[in-house]
C-alpha positions as CSV (number, residue, x, y, z in Angstrom):
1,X,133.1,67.4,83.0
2,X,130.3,69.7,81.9
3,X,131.2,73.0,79.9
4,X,131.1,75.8,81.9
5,X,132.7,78.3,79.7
6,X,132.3,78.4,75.7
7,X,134.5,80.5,74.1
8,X,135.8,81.1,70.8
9,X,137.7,83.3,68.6
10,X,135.4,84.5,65.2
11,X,138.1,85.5,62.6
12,X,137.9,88.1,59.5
13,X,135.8,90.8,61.4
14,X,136.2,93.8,58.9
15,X,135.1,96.3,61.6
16,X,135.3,95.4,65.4
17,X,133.9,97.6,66.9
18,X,130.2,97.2,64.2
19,X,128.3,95.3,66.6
20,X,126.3,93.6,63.4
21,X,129.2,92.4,61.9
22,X,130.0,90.2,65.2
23,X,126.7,89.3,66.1
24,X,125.3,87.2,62.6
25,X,126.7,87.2,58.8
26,X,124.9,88.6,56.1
27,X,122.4,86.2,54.0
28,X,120.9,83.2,54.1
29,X,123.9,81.1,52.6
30,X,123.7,78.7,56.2
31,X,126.4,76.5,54.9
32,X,129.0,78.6,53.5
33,X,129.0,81.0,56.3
34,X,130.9,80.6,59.4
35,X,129.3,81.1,62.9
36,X,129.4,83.9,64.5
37,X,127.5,85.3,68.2
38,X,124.4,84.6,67.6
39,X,125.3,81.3,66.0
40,X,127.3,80.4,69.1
41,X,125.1,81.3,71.1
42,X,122.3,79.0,69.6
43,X,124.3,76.7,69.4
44,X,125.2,76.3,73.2
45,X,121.8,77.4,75.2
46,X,121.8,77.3,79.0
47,X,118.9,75.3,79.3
48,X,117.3,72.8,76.8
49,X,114.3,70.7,76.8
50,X,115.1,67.7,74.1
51,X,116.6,69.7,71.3
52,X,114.7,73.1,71.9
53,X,116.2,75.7,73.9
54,X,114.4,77.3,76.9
55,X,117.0,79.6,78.1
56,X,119.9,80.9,76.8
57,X,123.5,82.5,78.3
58,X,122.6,86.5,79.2
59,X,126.3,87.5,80.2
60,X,129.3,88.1,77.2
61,X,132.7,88.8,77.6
62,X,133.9,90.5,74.0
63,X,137.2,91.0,74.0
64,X,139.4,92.7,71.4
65,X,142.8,93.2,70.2
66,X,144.4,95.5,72.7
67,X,145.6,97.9,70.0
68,X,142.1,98.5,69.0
69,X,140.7,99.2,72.6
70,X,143.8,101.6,73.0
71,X,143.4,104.0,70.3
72,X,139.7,103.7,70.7
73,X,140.6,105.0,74.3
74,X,143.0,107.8,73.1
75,X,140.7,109.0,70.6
76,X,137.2,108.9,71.7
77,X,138.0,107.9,75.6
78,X,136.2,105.0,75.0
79,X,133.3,105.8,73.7
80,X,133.6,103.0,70.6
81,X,133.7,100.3,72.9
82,X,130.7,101.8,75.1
83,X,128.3,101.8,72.1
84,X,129.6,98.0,71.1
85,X,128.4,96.5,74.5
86,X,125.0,98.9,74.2
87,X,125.1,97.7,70.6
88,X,125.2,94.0,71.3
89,X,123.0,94.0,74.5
90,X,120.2,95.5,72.1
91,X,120.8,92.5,69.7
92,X,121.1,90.1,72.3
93,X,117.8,91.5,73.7
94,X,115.8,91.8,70.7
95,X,116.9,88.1,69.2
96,X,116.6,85.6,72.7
97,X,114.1,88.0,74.2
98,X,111.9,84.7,74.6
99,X,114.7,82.5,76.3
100,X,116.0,85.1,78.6
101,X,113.4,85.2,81.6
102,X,114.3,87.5,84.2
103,X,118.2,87.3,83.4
104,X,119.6,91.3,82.7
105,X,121.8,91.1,79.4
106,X,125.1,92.1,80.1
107,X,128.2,92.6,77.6
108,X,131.5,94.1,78.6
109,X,134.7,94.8,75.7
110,X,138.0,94.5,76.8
111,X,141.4,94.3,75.0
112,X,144.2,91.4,75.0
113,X,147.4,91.2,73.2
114,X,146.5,87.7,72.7
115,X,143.9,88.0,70.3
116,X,145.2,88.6,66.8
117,X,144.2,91.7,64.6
118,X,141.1,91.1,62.8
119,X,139.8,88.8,65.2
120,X,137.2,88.9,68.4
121,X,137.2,86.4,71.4
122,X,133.8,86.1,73.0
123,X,133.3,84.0,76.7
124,X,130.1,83.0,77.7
125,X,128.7,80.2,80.0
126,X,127.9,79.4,83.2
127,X,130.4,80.3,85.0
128,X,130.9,83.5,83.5
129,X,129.4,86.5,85.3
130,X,129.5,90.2,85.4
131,X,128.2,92.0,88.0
132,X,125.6,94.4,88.2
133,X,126.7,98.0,89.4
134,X,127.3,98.1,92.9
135,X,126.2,94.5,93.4
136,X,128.0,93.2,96.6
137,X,131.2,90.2,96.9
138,X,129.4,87.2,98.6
139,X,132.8,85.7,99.1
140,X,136.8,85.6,97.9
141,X,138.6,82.8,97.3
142,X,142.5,82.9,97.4
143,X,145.6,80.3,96.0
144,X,148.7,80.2,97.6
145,X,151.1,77.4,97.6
146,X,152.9,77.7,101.0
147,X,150.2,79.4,103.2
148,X,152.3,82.2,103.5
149,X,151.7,84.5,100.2
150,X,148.1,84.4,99.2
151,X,147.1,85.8,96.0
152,X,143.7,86.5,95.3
153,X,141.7,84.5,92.7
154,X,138.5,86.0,92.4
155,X,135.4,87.5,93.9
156,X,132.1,85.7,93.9
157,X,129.0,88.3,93.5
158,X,125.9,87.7,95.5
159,X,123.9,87.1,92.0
160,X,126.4,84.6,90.8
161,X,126.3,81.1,91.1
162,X,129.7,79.5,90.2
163,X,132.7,80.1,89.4
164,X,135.8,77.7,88.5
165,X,139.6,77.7,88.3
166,X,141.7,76.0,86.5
167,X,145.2,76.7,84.9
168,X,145.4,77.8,81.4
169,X,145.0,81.6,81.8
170,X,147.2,82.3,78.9
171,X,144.7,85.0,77.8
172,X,145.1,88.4,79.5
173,X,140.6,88.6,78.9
174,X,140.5,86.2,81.9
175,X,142.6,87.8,84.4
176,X,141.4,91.4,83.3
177,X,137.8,90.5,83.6
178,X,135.9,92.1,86.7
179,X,134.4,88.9,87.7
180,X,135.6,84.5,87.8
181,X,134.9,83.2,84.9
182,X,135.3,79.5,84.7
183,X,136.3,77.0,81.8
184,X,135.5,73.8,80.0
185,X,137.7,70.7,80.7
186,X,140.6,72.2,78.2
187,X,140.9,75.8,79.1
188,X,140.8,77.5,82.7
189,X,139.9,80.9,84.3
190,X,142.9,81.5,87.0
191,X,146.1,80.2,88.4
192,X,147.9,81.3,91.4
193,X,150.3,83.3,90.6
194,X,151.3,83.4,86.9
195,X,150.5,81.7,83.5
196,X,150.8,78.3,82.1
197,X,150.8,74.5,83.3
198,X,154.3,75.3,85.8
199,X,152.2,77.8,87.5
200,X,149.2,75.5,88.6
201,X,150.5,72.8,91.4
202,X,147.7,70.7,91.2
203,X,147.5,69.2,87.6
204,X,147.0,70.9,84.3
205,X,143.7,68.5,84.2
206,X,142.5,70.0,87.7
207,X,140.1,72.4,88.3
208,X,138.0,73.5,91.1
209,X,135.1,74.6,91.6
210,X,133.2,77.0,93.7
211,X,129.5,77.2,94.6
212,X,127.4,80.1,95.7
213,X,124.7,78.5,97.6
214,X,123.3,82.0,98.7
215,X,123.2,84.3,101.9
216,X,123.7,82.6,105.0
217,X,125.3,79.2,103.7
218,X,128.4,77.9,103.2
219,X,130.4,78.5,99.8
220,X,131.0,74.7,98.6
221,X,134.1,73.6,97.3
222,X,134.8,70.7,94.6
223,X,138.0,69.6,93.0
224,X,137.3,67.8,89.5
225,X,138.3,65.1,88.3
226,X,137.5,63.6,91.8
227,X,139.0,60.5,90.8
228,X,142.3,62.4,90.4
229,X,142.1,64.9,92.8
230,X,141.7,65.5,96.4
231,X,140.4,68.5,98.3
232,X,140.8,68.2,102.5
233,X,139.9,71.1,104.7
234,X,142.5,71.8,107.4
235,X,140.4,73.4,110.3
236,X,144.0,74.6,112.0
237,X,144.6,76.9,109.4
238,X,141.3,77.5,108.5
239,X,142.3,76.3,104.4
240,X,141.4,74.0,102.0
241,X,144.3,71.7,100.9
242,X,144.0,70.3,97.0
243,X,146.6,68.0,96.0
244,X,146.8,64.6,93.1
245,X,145.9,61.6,95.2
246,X,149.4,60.1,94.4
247,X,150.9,62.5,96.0
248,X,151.1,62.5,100.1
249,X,153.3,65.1,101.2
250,X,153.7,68.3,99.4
251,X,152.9,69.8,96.0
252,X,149.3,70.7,95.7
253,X,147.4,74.3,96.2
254,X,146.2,76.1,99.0
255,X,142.7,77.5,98.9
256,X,141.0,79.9,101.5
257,X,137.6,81.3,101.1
258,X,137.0,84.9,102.4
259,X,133.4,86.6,103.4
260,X,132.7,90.5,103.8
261,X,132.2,90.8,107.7
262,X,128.3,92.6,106.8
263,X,127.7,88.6,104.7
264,X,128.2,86.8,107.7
265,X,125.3,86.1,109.0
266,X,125.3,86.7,113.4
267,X,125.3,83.2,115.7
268,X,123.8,83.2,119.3
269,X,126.2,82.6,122.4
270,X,125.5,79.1,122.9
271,X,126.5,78.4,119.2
272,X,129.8,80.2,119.2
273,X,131.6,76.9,119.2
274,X,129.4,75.1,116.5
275,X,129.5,78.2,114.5
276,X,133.8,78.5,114.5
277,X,133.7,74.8,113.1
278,X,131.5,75.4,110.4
279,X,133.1,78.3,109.5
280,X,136.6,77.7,109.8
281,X,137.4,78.0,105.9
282,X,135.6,81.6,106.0
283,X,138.8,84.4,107.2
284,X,138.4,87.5,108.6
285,X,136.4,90.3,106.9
286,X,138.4,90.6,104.1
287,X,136.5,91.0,100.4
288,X,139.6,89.6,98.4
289,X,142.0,90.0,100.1
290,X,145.8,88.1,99.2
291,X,147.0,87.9,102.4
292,X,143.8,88.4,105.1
293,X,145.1,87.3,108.6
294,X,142.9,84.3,108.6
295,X,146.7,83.0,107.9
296,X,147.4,82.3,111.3
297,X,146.4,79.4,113.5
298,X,142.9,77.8,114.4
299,X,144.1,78.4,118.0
300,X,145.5,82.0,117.7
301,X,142.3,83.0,116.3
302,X,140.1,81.1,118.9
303,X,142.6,82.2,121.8
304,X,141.5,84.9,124.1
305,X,144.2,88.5,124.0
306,X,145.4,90.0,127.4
307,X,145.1,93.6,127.0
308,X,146.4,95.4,124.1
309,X,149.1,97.5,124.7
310,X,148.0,101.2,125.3
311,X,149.1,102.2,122.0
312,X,146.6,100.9,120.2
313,X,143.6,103.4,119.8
314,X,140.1,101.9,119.9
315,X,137.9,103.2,117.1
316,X,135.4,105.8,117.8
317,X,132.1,105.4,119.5
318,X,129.4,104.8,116.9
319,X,131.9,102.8,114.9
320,X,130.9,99.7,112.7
321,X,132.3,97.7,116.1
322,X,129.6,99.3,117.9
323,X,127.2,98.6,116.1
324,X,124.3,95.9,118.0
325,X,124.3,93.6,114.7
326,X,127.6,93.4,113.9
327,X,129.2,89.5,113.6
328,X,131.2,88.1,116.1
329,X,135.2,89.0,115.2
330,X,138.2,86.6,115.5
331,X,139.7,87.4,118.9
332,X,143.2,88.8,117.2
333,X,141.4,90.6,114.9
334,X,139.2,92.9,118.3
335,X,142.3,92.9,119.7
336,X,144.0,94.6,116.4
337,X,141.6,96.5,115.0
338,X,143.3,100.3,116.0
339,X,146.0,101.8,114.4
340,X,149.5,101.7,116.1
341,X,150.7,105.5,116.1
342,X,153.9,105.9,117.2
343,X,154.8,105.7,120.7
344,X,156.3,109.6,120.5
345,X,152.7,110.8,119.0
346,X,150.5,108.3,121.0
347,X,149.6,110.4,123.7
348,X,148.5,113.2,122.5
349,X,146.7,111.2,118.9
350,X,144.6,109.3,122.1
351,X,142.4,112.9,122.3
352,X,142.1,113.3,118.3
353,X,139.6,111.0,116.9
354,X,139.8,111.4,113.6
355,X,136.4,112.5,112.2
356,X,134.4,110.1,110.0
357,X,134.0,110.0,106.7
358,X,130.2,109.5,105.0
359,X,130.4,106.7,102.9
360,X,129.8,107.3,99.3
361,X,126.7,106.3,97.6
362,X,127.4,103.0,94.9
363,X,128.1,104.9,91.4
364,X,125.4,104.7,89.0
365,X,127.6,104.8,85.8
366,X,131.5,103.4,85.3
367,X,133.2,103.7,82.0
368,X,135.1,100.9,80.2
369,X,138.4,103.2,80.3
370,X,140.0,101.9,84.5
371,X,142.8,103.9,85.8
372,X,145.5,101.5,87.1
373,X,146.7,101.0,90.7
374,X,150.1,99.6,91.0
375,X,152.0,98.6,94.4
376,X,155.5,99.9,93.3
377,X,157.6,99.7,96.6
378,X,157.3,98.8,100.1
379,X,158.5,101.0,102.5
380,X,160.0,99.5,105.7
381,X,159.2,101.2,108.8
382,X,161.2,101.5,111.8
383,X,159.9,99.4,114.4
384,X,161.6,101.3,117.0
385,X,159.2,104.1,116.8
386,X,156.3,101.3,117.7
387,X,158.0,99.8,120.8
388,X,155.3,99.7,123.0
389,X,153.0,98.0,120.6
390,X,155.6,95.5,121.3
391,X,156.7,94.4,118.0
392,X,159.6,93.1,117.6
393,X,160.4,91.7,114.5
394,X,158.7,92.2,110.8
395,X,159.1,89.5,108.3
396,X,158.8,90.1,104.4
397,X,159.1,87.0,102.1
398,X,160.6,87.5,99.0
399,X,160.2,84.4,97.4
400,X,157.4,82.3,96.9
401,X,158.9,79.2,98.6
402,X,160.3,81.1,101.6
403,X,163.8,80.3,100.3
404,X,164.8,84.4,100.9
405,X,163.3,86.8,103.7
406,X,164.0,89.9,104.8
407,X,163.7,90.9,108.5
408,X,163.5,94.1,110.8
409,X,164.0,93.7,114.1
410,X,162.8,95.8,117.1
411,X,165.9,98.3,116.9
412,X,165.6,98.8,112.9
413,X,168.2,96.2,112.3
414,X,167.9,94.4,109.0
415,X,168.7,91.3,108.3
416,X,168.0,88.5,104.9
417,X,167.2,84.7,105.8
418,X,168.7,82.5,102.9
419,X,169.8,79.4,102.3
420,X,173.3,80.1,103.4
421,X,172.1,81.8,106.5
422,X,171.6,84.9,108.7
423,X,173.1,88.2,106.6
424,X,172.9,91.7,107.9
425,X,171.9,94.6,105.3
426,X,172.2,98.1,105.4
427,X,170.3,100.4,102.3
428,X,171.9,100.5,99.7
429,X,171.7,96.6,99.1
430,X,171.2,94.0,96.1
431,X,170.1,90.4,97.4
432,X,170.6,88.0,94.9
433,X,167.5,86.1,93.9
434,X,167.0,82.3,91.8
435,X,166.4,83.4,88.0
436,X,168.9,86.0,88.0
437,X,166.7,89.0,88.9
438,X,167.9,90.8,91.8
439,X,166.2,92.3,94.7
440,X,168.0,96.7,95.1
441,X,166.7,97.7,98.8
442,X,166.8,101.7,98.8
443,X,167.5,104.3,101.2
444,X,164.9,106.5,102.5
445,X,164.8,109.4,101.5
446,X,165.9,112.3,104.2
447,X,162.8,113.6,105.1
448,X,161.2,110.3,105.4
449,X,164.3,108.3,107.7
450,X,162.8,109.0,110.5
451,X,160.2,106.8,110.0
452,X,161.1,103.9,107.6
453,X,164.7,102.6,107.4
454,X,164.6,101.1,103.1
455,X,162.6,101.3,100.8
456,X,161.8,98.0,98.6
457,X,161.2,98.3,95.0
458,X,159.0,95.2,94.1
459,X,160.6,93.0,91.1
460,X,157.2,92.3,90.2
461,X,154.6,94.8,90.9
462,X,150.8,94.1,91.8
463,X,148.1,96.1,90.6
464,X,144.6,96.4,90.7
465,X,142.2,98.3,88.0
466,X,139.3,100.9,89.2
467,X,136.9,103.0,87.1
468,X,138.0,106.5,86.3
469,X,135.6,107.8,87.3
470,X,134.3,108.5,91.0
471,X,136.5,109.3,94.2
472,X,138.5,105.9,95.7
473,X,139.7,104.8,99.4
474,X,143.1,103.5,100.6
475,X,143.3,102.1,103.7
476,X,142.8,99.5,106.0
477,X,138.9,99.3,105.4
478,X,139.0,99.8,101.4
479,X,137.9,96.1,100.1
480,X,139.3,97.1,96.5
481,X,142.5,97.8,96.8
482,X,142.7,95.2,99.6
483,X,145.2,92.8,97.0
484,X,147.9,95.3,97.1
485,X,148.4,95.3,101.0
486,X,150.9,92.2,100.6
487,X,152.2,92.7,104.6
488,X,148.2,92.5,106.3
489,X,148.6,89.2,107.8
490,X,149.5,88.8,111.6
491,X,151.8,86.0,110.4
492,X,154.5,88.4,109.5
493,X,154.2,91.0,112.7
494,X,155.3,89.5,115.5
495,X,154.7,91.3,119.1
496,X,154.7,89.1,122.0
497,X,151.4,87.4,122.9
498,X,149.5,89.7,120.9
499,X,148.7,89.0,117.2
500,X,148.0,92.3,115.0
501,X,148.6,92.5,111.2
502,X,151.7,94.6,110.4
503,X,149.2,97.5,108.7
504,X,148.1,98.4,112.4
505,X,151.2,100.3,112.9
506,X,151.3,102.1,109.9
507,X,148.0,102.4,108.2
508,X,144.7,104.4,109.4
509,X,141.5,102.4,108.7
510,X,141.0,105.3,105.8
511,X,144.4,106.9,105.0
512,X,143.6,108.8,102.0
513,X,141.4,109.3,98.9
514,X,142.0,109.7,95.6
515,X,140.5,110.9,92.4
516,X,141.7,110.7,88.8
517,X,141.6,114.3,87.0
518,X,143.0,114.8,83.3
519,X,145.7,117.5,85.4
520,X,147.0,114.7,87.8
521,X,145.6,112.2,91.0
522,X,143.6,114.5,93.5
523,X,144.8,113.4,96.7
524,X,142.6,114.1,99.9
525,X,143.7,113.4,103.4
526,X,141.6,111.3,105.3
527,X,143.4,110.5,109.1
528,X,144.9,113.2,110.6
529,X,147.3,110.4,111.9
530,X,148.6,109.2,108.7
531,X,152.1,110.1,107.1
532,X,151.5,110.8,103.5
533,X,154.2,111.2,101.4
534,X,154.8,112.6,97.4
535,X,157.6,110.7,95.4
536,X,158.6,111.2,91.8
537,X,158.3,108.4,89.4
538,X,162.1,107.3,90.4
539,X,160.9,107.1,94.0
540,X,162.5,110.2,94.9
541,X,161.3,112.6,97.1
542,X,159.3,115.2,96.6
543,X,157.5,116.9,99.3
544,X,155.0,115.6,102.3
545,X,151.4,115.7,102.0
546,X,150.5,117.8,104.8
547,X,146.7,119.8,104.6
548,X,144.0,118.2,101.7
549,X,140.9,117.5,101.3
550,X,138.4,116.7,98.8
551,X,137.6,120.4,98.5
552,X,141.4,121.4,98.1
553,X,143.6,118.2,97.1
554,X,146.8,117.6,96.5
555,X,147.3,116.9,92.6
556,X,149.8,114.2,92.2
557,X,151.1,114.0,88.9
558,X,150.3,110.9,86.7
559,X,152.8,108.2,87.0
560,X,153.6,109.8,90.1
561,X,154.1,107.5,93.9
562,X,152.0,108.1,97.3
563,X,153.7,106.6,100.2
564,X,151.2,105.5,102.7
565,X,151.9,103.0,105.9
566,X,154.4,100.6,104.5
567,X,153.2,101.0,100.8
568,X,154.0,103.4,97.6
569,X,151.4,103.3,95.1
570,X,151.6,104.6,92.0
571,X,148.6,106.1,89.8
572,X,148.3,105.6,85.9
573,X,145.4,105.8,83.7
């Protein structure tokens, strides 16, 4: 298999952050000295004719002993590792400036714990990419193994043309990097869900690859070795299956490709049916999502909906689904794309359309230092206070393999699905779990019971990293924080002959925004509709987020929660 990712780890760097003294050695001792950048570099050109090179790799990955970034970070907010990237891009520039063509040097410094003092791991090749600012997600691909909990794998940018996965992703620099990066035959970019050969089902020698074949095509998907491996779309479920040939029934990976709804391009009428076949491996409008609703069945999603109950509240006129261009929608997903409000707050909610919100322009400048969005809890609403959407149960997996599941039924009722059966729970509560780590379900807290029956700390938190700097969305319509909305999939609401993703009763399309401050996390309200809640770092309560806006927020403290729908997020820099 062809290298797709060089990387190395150049040793005995007495200053990390001097760019000169990672780029090339001193002298002209050629055989004494070991290689550094520039060397590598050289060394591994993208292109060659015979043995001269004609193009050479324009994107770098420079990562850093994490100690290193941090007290860079607490003593000059970064600026050290700003000035490296500039540093090197100037170097990189001025050295290949023949063998670059139109490529735009890139560099970006990050820290690991894995990469001992002294030392510097650089990534380059072609499968490693970083985006330029504001450049747009062509596609998302995400792993799971049981079809049920997706976790996302990485974004494909409209400039970038492949990516790969594979399974050793020992090194924090891959996961932490903004964009896929890909790997040679012995190392790997991503695994679904954790680190090392155990967490890869396929085959520590697998590795698969995705293609950008540009706007309006197809992403292509290929499993290497091909000898070894298999890769099978399954049109019902609108996934890729990727399993060892040897094995028939079981084991393997799940893989589901995810466009942005403004990519896809638009299909006449008398194509609608050629277009959902060629498309079936493409989920709803979901830029990285883990768990999109695309989930659900190739005939759910083709089916036609009876009418919605009145509860849901169409968008406004003049919305995105208004608009004359926009692509043809799943069927569940017209039929859910309003908020749920309660059914005591319905009627009079149906003559408040929330106002809209302008749409920032892209950011022209984001520092290294990312503030840090964590998923700590999930808060379990009452479904009783939805009725007339007609759910009636709410299922949250709490294990990978399905093995333990917590329900809530139509009247609030909860119950956990193990093993040894059917068990009713009441907050407080401890489930048992395999490995010995237990799962504590909460009460609410008073001024919250009304509308959530537990709260759910989250053994293992997800987060997702943002720039500092600029004002962010939470919502239903906010592609980055998309990951940590673990219950949007219409797989785990169920409400009659309907299907709608559980966030419909519980999350506005733009809940709230948020801005990090050095006093705190300035909190602006962005739906009228939407519960917003304050919780200490213990997850107690602290008061509702009632009036705020952009002009006159709410400061949340750092390390502070935000309850919002049927999440609490919590805010660190």
């Amino acid at each position: 298999m062809p290298v797709y990712v060089h990387q190395a780890i150049l040793e005995a760097i007495p200053d990390l952050f001097c760019a000169e003294t990672i780029w090339q050695a001193p002298g002209f001792a050629l055989f004494s000295r070991r290689p550094l950048l520039r060397d590598l570099l050289e060394r591994s050109p993208r292109e060659q004719r015979g043995n001269a090179a004609t193009r050479c790799f324009a994107h770098v990955i420079v990562t850093l002993p994490q100690e290193e970034i941090d007290d860079d970070y607490h003593l000059a907010r970064g600026a050290r590792a700003r000035e490296l990237e500039q540093a090197l891009a100037a170097l990189h520039q001025r050295d290949f400036a023949d063998l670059l063509g139109n490529d735009v040097v890139r560099y970006q410094v990050l820290g690991s714990d894995d990469v001992p003092p002294g030392a510097v791991a650089v990534r380059f090749g072609h499968a490693v990419y970083l985006p330029a600012q504001g450049e747009k997600i062509a596609f998302s691909a995400s792993l799971s193994r049981d079809g049920v909990a997706w976790k996302p794998a990485c974004p494909v940018y409209t400039g970038q043309r492949l990516a790969l996965l594979g399974v050793d992703c020992a090194s924090p620099a891959v996961s932490a990097s903004p964009a896929m990066m890909a790997t040679s035959a012995t190392t790997s970019a991503a695994s679904p869900g954790g680190t090392g050969a155990h967490a890869w089902p396929p085959g520590r020698d697998c590795a698969i690859l995705l293609l950008n074949e540009g706007p309006g095509f197809q992403p292509v998907v290929q499993v290497r070795p091909r000898g070894a491996y298999e890769c099978r779309f399954d049109a019902a479920q609108g996934h890729y299956v990727i399993r060892a040939r040897e094995v028939q029934d079981g084991g393997g990976v799940l893989l589901r490709i995810s466009t942005p709804a403004a990519a896809r391009p638009a299909v006449s009428a008398a194509s609608h049916a050629a277009a959902d076949a060629a498309v079936a491996p493409v989920a709803g409008p979901v830029t990285g999502s883990a768990v999109d609703a695309a989930g659900g069945t190739g005939a759910a999603i083709g089916a036609a909906p009876g009418p919605g109950p009145a509860v849901w509240q169409p968008r406004p006129a003049g919305s995105q689904a208004d608009a004359p261009h926009t692509p043809r929608q799943p069927a569940w997903q017209a039929a859910a794309e309003a908020t749920a409000l309660p059914q005591e707050a319905h009627q009079a909610a149906r003559h408040a359309a929330p106002a809209g919100v302008a749409e920032e322009s892209d950011a022209t400048y984001v520092p290294v230092a990312r503030q840090r969005v964590t998923l700590a809890a999930l808060a379990l609403p009452r479904l009783s206070r939805y009725r007339d959407t007609g759910a009636r149960r709410l299922d949250i997996p709490l294990a990978a393999d399905n093995t333990l599941m917590l329900t809530i039924d139509a009247d609030d009722g909860m119950h956990a699905l193990a093993a040894g059966g059917r068990q009713a729970v009441a907050a407080p509560a401890t489930l048992p779990q395999a490995g010995g780590r237990a799962i504590h379900i909460l009460p609410p807290p008073a001024a919250m019971a009304d509308r959530y029956c537990a709260l759910l700390p989250l053994p293992q938190p997800a987060s997702v990293q943002l720039p500092l700097a600029g004002r962010h969305q939470f919502g239903r319509q906010a592609a980055a924080l998309a990951p940590l909305r673990m219950l949007d999939s219409p797989r785990l609401l169920h409400c009659g002959g309907a299907q709608a993703s559980a966030d419909r009763i519980g999350l506005s399309r733009e809940a709230f925004s948020f801005e990090m401050s050095p006093q705190g996390v300035r909190i602006a309200r962005l739906a009228a509709s939407q519960a917003l809640y304050h919780l200490d770092g213990q997850l107690q309560f602290v008061a509702a987020i009632g009036a705020a806006s952009a002009q006159a927020p709410y400061l949340l403290p750092h390390g502070h929660h935000v309850a919002a729908g049927h999440y609490v997020l919590r805010f660190d820099a």
